[in-house]
MARLUMPA-378093 format. One record per atom (N, C-alpha, C): residue in one letter; x, y, z; residue number from 1. Coordinates in nm, 3 decimals. Each point is the difference from the previous one (the first is absolute). Example, Ala and Ser with C-alpha at 12.3 -4.5 7.8 and 13.67 -1.06 7.14 Angstrom:
REM MARLUMPA-378093
+--------+---------+---------+---------+-----+
: residu :       u :       v :       w : num :
+--------+---------+---------+---------+-----+
:      A :   1.319 :  -0.569 :   0.780 :   1 :
:      A :  -0.089 :   0.119 :   0.000 :   1 :
:      A :   0.090 :   0.120 :   0.000 :   1 :
:      S :  -0.035 :   0.105 :  -0.072 :   2 :
:      S :   0.082 :   0.119 :   0.006 :   2 :
:      S :  -0.077 :   0.109 :   0.073 :   2 :
+--------+---------+---------+---------+-----+
//
This chain:
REM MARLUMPA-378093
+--------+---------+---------+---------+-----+
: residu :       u :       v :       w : num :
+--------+---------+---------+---------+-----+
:      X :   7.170 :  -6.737 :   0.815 :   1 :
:      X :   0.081 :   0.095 :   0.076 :   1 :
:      X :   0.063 :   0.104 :  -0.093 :   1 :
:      X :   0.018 :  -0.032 :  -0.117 :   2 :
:      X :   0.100 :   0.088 :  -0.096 :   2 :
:      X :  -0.101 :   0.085 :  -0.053 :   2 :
:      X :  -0.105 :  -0.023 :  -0.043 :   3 :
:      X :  -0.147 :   0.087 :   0.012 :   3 :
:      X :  -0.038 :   0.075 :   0.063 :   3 :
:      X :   0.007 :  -0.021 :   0.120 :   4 :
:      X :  -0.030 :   0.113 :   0.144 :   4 :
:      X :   0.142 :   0.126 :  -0.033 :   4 :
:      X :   0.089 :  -0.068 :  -0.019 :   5 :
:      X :   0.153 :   0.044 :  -0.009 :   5 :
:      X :  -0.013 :   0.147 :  -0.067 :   5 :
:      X :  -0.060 :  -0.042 :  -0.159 :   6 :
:      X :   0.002 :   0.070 :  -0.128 :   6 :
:      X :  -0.135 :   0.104 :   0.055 :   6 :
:      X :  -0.117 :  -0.068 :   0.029 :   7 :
:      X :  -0.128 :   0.108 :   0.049 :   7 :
:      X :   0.104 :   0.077 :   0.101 :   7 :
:      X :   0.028 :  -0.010 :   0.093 :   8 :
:      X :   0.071 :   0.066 :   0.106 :   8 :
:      X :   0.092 :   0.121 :  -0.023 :   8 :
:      X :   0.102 :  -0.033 :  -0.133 :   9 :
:      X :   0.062 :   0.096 :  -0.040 :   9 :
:      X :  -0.051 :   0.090 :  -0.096 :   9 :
:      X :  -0.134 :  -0.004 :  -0.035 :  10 :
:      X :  -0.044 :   0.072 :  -0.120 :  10 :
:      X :  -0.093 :   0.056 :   0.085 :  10 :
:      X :  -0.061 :  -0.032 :   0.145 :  11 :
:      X :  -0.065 :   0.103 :   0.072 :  11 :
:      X :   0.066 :   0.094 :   0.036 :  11 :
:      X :   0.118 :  -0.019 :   0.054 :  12 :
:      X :   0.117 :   0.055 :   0.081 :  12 :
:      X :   0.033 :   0.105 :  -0.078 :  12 :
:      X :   0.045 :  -0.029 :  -0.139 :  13 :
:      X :   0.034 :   0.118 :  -0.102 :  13 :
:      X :  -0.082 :   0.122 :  -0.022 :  13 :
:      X :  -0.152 :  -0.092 :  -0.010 :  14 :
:      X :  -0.114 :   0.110 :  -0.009 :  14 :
:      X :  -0.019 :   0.099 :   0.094 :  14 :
:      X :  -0.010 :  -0.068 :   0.120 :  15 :
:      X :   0.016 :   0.090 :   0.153 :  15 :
:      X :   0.135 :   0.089 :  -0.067 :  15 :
:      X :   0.120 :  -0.011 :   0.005 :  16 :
:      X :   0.104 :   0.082 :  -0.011 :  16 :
:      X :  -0.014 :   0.102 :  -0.091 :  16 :
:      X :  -0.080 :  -0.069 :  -0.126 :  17 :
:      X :  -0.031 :   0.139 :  -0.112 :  17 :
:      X :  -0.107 :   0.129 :   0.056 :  17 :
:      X :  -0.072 :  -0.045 :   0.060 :  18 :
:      X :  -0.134 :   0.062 :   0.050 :  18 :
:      X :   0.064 :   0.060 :   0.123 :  18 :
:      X :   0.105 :  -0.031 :   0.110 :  19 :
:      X :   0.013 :   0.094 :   0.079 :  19 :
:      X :   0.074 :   0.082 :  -0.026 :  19 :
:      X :   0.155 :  -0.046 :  -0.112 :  20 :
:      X :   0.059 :   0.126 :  -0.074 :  20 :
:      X :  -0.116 :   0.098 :  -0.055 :  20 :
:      X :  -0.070 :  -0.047 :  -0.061 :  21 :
:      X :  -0.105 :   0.122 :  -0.103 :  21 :
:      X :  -0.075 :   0.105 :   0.153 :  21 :
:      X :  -0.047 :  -0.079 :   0.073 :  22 :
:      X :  -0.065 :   0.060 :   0.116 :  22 :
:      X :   0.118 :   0.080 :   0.042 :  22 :
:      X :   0.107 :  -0.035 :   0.056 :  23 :
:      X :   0.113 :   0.137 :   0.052 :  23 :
:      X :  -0.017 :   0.105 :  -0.064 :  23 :
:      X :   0.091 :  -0.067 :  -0.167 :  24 :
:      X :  -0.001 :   0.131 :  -0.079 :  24 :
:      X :  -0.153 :   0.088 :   0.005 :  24 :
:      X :  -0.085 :  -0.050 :   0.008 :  25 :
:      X :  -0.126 :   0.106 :  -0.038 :  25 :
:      X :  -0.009 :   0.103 :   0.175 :  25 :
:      X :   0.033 :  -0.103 :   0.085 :  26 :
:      X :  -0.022 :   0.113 :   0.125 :  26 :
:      X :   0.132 :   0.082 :  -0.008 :  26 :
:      X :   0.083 :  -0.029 :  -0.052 :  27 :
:      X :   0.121 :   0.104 :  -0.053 :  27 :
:      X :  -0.050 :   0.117 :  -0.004 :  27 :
:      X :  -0.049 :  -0.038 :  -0.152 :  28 :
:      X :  -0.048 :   0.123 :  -0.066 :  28 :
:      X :  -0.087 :   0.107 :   0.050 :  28 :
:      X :  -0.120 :  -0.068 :   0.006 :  29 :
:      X :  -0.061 :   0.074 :   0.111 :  29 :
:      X :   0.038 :   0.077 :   0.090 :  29 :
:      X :   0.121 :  -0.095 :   0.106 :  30 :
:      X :   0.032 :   0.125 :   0.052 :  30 :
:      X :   0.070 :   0.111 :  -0.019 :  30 :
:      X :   0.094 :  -0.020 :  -0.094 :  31 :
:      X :   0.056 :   0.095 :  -0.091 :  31 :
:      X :  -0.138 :   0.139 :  -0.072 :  31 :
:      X :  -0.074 :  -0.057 :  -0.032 :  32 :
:      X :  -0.127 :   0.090 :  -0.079 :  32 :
:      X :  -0.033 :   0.063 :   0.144 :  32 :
:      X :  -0.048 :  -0.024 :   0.078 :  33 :
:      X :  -0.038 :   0.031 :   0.099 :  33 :
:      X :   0.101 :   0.112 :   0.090 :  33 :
:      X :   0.130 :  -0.037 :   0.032 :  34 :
:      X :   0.076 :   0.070 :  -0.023 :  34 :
:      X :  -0.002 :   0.145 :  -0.040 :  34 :
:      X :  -0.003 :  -0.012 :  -0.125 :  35 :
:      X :   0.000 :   0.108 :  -0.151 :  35 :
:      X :  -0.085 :   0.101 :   0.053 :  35 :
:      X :  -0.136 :  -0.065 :   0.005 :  36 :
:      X :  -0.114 :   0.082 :  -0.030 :  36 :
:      X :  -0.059 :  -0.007 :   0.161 :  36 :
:      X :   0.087 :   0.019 :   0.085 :  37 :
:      X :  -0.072 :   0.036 :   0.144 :  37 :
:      X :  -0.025 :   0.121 :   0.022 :  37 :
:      X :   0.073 :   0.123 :  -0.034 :  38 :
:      X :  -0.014 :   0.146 :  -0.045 :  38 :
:      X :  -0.118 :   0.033 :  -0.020 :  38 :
:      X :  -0.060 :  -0.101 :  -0.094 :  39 :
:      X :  -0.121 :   0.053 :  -0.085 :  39 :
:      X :  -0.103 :   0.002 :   0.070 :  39 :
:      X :  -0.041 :  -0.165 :   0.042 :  40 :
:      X :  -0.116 :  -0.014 :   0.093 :  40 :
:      X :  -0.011 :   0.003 :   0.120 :  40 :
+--------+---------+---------+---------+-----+
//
């Protein structure tokens, strides 16, 4: 059970790193996008 416990929280973290990184990048994007709507 304390196994499942430890796998469980080290998926959990991973998911959390990967959807912070995923926000920030559609951030940006839309920010760039933003910027340079003028252009195209």
């Amino acid at each position: 059970m304390q196994s499942f416990l430890n796998t469980f929280k080290e998926f959990l973290y991973l998911f959390t790193e990967l959807s912070v990184l995923f926000i920030a990048i559609s951030f940006l994007v839309s920010i760039i996008n933003q910027k340079y709507e003028g252009i195209f």
